[in-house]
N, C-alpha and C positions, 0 to 999 in steps of 0.2 A: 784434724782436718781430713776430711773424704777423698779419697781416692779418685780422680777424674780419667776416664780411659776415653780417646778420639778414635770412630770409626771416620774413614774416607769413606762416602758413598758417591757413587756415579750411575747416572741412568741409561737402562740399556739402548739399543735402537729400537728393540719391542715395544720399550714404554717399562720395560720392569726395573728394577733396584737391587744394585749390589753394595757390600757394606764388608768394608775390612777393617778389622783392629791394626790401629798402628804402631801397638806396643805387646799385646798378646798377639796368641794364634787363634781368633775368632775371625770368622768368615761366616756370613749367608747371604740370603738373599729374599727378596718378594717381588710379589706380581703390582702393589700398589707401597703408595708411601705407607698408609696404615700397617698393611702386613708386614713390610719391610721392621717396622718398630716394633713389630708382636714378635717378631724371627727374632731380634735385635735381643729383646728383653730373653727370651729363651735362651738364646743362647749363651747371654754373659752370664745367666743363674745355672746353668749347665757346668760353664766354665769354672766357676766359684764354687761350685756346692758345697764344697767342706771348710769355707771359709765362713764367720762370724754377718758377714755384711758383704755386700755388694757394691762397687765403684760406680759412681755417676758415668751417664753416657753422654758425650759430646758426641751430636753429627755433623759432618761437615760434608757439604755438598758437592762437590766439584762436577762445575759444568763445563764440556765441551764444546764449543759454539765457533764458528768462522763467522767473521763480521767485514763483509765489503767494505770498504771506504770507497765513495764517489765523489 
């Protein structure tokens, strides 16, 4: 079975994307969700290098939103 590793990402106030690993020490970031996922890949095959295969990436989004009730 493959290895499954979950980044938390949350969007900045600028409009960019940050992205942490919840089980390694991976961190980046981008200016769109695309690049966000080009950093994302970069950087877990950085992480890995000297390993066989690379872990599936789960994203998970986490939105911050305030929501009136009237």
């Amino acid at each position: 079975m493959k290895n499954i590793i979950v980044f938390e990402v949350s969007q900045e106030e600028d409009g960019g994307f940050v992205a942490e690993c919840l089980t390694e020490d991976i961190f980046t970031q981008g200016d769109t969700w695309e690049d966000l996922k080009a950093n994302i890949n970069e950087a877990v095959k950085g992480f890995y290098f000297e390993q066989p295969s690379f872990p599936d990436v789960k994203l998970h989004l986490v939105k911050d939103e305030m929501l009136i009730v009237t």
